[in-house]
N, C-alpha and C positions, 0 to 999 in steps of 0.2 A: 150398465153404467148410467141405465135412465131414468133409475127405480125412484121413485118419490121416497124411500125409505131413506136413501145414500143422499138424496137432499138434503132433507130433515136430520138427518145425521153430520151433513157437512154444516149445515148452519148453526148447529148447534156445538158441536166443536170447534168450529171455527170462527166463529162470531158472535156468539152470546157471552155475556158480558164485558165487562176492562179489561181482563186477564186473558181473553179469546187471542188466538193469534190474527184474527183481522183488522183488531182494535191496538192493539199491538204493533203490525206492520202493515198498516194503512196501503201505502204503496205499495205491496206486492199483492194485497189480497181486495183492494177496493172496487177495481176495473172488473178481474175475473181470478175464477180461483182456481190456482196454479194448479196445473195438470198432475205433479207429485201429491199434492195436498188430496185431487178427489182418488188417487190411487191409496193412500195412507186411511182413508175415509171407507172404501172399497175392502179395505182389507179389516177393519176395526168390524164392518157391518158382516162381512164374511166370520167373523170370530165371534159375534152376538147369534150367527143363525145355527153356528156351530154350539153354544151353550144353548141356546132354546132346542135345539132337535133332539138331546140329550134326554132331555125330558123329565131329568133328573136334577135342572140345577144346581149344581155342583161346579165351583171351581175351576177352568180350565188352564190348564197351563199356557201362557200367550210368550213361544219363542223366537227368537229371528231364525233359528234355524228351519223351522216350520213354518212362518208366514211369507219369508223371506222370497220364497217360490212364488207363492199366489203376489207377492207384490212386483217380482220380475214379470211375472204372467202379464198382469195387467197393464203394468209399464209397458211392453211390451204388443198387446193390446193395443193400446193408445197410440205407440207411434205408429203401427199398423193402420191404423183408422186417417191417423191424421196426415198420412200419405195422398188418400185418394180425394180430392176436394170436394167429390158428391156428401161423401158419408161425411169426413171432419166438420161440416157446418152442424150439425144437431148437436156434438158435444160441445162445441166451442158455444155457439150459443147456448147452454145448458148452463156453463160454467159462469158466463157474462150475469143471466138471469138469477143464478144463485149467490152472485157477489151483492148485483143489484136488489134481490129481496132482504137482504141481512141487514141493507145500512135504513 
């Protein structure tokens, strides 16, 4: 969830240009970027490394019934993490850092 990849990929879905949903909804996504958002991001990024391993670039099919799992997972994940207060400071402040670089 640290990857500089899922960065660059959250800011850019999420905040580049008018039509971004940051720019969009200022107040939910200015401060930090909601915890569904870097899971939704997480799973887009997990479906680009699944068409790149392919190798084949072709197509993939992108379904809820199939990504649906990897995004409980991670959800899941996350409240996991943000239980114990050692570990939930690195993503919370990840998330602050990535709201903050986009404006």
């Amino acid at each position: 969830m640290a990857a500089r990849a899922l960065a660059t990929l959250i800011n850019i879905f999420l905040y580049s240009g008018p039509t971004a949903l940051g720019a969009i909804f200022p107040k939910v996504f200015s401060c930090e970027v909601p915890q569904v958002a870097v899971c939704l991001a997480a799973i887009l990024r997990a479906a680009i490394d699944e068409y790149v391993m392919t190798g084949t670039h072709q197509d993939q099919t992108f379904e809820y019934v199939g990504y649906s799992k990897i995004y409980t997972n991670f959800h899941m994940m996350q409240l996991t993490i943000n239980k114990d207060l050692k570990h939930a400071a690195k993503p919370k402040a990840l998330k602050v850092e990535w709201a903050a670089s986009a404006w």
